[in-house]
N, C-alpha and C positions, 0 to 999 in steps of 0.2 A: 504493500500500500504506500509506504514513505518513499520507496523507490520508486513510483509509477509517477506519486506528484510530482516530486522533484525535478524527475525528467521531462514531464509535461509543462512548468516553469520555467524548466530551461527553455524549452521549444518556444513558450512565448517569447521568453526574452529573445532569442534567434531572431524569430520570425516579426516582432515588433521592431527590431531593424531595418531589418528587410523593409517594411510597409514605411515606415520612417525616410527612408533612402528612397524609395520611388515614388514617394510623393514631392520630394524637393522639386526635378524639373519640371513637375506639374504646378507648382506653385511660382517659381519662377514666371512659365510663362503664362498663367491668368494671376496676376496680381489683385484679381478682386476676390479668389478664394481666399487671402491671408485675410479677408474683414467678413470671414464666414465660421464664426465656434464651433458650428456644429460639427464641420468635418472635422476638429479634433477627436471629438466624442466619439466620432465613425471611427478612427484611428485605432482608440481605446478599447471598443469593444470589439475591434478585428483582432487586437492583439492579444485575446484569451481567446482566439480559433481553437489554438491545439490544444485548451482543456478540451474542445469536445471531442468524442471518439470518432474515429477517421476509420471510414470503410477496407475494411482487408487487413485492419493491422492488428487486430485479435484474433487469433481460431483457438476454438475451444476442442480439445483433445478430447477423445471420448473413444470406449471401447466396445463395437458394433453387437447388436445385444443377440447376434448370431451365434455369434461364439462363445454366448455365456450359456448356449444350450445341450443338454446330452442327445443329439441328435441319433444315436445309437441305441442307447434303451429309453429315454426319453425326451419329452420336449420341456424338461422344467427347467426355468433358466435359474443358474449356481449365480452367487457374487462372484463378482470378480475384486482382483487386488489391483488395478492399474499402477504403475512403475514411473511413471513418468514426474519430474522432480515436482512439476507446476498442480500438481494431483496427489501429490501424498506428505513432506513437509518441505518449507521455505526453507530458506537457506540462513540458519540463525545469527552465525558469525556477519556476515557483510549486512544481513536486516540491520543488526543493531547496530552498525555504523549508518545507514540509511535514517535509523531513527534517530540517531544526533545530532545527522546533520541538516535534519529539518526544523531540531528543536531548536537549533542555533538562529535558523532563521525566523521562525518563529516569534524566538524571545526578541532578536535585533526589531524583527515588525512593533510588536508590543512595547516597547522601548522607545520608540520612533512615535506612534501611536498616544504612549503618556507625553511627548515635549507635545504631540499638535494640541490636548488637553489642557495644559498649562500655558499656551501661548494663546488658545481660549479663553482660559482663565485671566490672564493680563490685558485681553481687548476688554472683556466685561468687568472691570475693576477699572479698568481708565475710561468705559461708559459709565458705572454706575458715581465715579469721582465728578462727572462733567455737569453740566449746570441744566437744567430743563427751559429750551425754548419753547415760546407759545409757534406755533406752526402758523397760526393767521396772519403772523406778522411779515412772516418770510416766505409764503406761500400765493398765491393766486387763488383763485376759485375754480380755475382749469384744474390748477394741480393738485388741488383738497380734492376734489372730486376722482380722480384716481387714486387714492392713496388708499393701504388697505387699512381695515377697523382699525389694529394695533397699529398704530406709527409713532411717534415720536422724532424729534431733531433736539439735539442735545450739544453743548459747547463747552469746550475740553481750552485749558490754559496751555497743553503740550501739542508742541510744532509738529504738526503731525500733517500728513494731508487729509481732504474731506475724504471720509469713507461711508461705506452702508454697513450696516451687520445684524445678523439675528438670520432666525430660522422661519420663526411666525410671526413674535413681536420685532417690527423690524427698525432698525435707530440709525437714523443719522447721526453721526457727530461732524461739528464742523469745529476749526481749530478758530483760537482767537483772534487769527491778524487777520481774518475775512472782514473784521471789521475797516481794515485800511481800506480795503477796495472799491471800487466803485460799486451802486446798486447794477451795474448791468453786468458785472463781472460775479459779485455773489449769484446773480441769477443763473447766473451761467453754470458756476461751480455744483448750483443745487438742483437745476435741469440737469446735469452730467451724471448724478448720485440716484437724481429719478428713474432715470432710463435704466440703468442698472439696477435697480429696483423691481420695474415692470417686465425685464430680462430675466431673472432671480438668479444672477449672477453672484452675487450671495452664497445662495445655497450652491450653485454649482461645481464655487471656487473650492465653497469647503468637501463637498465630496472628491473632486479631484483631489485635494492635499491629503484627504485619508487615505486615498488609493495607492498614492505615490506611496504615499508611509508604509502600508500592509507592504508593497513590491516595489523594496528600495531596492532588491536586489536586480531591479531591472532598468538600467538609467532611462534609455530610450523615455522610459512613459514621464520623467523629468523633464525631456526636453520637450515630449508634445504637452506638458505645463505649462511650460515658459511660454510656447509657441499660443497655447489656447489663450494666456494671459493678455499679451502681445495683442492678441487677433479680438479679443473681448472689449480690448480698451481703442481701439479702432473703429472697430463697429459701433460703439456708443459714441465716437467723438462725430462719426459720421454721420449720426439719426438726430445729436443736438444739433447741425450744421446744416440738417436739411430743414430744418422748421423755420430755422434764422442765418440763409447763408450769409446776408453779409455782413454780421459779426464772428466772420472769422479770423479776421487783427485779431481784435479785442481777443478771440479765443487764444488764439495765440501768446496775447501776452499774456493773459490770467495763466496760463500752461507756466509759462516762464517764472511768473511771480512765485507762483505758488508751488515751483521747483527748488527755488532760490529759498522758499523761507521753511520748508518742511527739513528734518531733521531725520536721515533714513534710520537711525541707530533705535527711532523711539514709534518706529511707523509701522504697524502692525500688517504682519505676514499675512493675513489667517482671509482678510476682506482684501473687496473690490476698492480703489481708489481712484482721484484721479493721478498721483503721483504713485508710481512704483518703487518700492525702495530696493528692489534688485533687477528692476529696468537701467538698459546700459545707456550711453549718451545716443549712442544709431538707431536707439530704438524713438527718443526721444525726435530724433532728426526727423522718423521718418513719419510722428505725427504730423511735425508740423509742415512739413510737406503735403502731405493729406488734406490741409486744410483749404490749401491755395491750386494743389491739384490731386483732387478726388479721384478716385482708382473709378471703373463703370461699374455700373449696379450689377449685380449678379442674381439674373432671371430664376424661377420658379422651375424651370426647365434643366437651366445647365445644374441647377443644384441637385436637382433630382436625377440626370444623369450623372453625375458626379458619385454622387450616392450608389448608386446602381454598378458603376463602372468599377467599384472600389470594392464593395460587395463581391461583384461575382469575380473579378479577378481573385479576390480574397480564397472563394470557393473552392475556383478551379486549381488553384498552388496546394489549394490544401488537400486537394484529393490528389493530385500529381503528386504532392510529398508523402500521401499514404501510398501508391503507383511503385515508391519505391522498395518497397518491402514487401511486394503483390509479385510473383513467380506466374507465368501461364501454366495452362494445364500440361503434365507430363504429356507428350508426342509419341516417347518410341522407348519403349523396357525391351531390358536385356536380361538374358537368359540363366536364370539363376544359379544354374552349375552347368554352365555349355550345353555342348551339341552331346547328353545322350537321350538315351529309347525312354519315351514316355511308356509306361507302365498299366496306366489308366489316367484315362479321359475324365472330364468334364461330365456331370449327369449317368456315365456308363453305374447299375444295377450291379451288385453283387451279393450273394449268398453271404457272405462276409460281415457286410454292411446290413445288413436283414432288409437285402434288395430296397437301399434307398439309395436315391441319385449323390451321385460321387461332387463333392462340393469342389473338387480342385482338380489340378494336373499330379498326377504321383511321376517323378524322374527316379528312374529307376538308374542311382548311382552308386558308385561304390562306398562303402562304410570309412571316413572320413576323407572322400571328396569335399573342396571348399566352395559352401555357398557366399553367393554376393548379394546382393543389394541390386533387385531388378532398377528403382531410381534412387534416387537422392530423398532425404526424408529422416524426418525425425523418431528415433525406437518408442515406442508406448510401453514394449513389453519384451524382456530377454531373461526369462526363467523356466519354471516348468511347475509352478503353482496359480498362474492367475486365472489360466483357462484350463477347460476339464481335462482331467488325467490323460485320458485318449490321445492328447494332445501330443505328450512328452514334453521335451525341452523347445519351447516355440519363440521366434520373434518376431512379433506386431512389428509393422511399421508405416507409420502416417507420412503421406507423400502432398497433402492438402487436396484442396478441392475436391473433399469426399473421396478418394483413392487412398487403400489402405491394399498393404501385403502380405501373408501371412506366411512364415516357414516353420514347417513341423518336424518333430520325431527328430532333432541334432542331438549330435552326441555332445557339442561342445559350443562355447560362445566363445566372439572375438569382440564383443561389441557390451553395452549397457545399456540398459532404458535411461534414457534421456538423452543419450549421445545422437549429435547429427551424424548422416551416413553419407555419401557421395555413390553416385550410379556405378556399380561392378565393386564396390568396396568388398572385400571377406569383413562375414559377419560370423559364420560358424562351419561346424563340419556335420556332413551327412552322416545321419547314424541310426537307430533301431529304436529310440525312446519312446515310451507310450504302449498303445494298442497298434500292432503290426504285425507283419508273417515276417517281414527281412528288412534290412535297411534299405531306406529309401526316403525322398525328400519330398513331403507333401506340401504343395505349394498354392495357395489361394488370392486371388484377386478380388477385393469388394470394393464398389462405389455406392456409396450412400450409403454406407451399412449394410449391402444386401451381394452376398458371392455373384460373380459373375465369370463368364465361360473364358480363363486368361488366352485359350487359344489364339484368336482375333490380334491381342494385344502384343503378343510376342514372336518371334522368328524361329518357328520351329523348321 
């Protein structure tokens, strides 16, 4: 179980690269996706693809309930003991390294998880410190009228930038030197807090930052952070811009002021603002570029292919990445102990058998002649207890795609259950064991569970 996550973690972190890297020159050249969040999101939840399970990469080993029958005196099916490691126990020593090193990461999440708590804790203690404004004062009757039940605007003495935060009850704080400004600049500052508001940029910012925390161990989903961040605070510079383009100076310098007088050291990670305290200066630049030349809007259409295109590419990698672990069906089996005289056929009636159809080919070869490995495939079973006595010394083996082999009555093994096999491999020697008149190598072919006539299938 610790081994399957772990690996399935990793595959996101791989595979969240990957999506990361091929969305760069897609973004390059539409410049109006970088003022689109949502394709972050799309990003994020492509890159837990390979928790889901991926077609062909499981096969469940199982011992065809044929051969759990005494087809001789009767039709009661025996238990069987299957052999196969994946079927009888784990593997303790490397499990429990498995289980360490999940616990490590674990705890690193959890640890990562208690700072975003406490940096929680310090935006709501430097809201509950700040001063309660009346909203009528600072507000319009446009903008009361949007606002949900719970809202509050509240004023903080620390240089901080305007920000939003809460989950339900939602609080503005704005910092003290808004009182320098002019009233078309505080409008501005408090349309920019709005809009991320009616976005719930908010809550979105804070689900991304616990995601990042649980899968620190995956930077990639850090950088598509920054990037959502980036593209979050765009998009809103761009919706207050469209109501009143032309105060976009004015925009600009309110940006500028209110860059110059916030204090990154005390400006809270955790909310949306209008200053980022781990925004770099080029990200800064290319606001305000944005302001004076606006990227083209980005239709209902191209977003939705967008979406679409990213999706099913998604899809199709990820079944091409299960494709790799998918073998076709075996073509052409080889001859299990060479060219001798088959003995009996397929379905042939004998006195012996209390005249029931013969379920295999009997090679009638010499007592420790070496049998091989008609294809490639994994042993299920190399003893002479899991199937009924009649059997003797016998070894299953799963070839996939419902084809399974069966060789009876050896005197000896060269092989184990659970060991993979290669086509002509020696796996034992021909011998007398079980219910027999002489030695000889009883050999069976089943697909789906059910014996089938090997003649067809081999070069006799």
């Amino acid at each position: 179980m610790a081994e399957q996550l772990l690996f399935s973690l990793l595959l996101c972190s791989l595979w969240s690269g990957l999506l990361w890297f091929a969305t760069q020159p897609l973004l390059k050249k539409f410049s109006a996706l970088q003022q689109w969040p949502t394709l972050y999101w799309c990003l994020l939840m492509l890159s837990f693809l390979p928790l889901l399970p991926m077609p062909e990469l499981y096969q469940h080993w199982s011992i065809p309930s044929v051969l759990l029958q005494d087809t001789v005196t009767s039709v009661q099916a025996l238990a069987a003991q299957p052999q196969h490691p994946a079927l009888v126990k784990p593997a303790v020593n490397t499990g429990f390294y498995w289980y360490i090193t999940l616990s490590f990461v674990s705890i690193v999440s959890l640890l990562l998880l208690w700072r975003l708590v406490k940096q929680w804790q310090q935006v709501q203690q430097l809201i509950a410190q700040a001063e309660q404004v009346d909203t009528k004062l600072l507000l319009s009757q446009a903008q009361l009228a949007l606002l949900p039940p719970s809202f509050e605007i509240r004023q903080t003495q620390v240089a901080v930038s305007p920000f939003i935060s809460g989950w339900k009850h939602m609080v503005l704080v704005l910092p003290a030197y808004v009182e320098t400004m002019s009233e078309q600049q505080r409008q501005l500052l408090i349309e920019h807090e709005l809009v991320h508001l009616q976005r719930r940029d908010p809550q979105q910012l804070l689900l991304l930052r616990i995601l990042v925390a649980l899968c620190w161990f995956n930077p990639v989903l850090r950088l598509i952070e920054q990037a959502f961040i980036r593209s979050m605070e765009l998009a809103v510079d761009k919706a207050v811009l469209q109501k009143q383009p032309e105060q976009a100076l004015l925009y600009g310098q309110t940006l500028l002021y209110s860059l110059k007088q916030s204090q990154a050291e005390q400006m809270p990670a955790l909310m949306p603002g209008f200053i980022q305290s781990n925004a770099s200066q080029s990200f800064y630049q290319q606001r305000l570029q944005q302001l004076f030349q606006p990227a083209p809007e980005l239709s209902y259409r191209q977003r939705s292919r967008t979406t679409a295109v990213l999706c099913s590419t998604a899809l199709l990698l990820n079944v091409g990445c299960a494709q790799l672990s998918f073998s076709p069906p075996p073509q052409e089996w080889l001859l299990p102990v060479g060219k001798v005289p088959i003995t009996s056929f397929y379905g042939v009636k004998h006195p012996f058998r209390q005249n029931r159809p013969h379920q295999g080919l009997d090679f009638g070869a010499k007592r420790g002649a070496t049998v091989k490995a008609a294809q490639k495939g994994k042993v299920l079973i190399a003893d002479d207890k899991s199937l009924h006595d009649r059997y003797g010394k016998t070894v299953l083996i799963d070839h996939g795609h419902g084809y399974q082999t069966l060789y009876a009555h050896l005197d000896d093994f060269y092989i184990k259950a659970g060991q993979t096999v290669e086509p002509g491999q020696p796996i034992g020697k021909v011998g007398a064991t079980g219910r027999v008149t002489g030695p000889h190598l009883h050999f069976e072919l089943l697909v789906d569970g059910k014996q089938q006539d090997p003649t067809p299938y081999l070069k006799l």
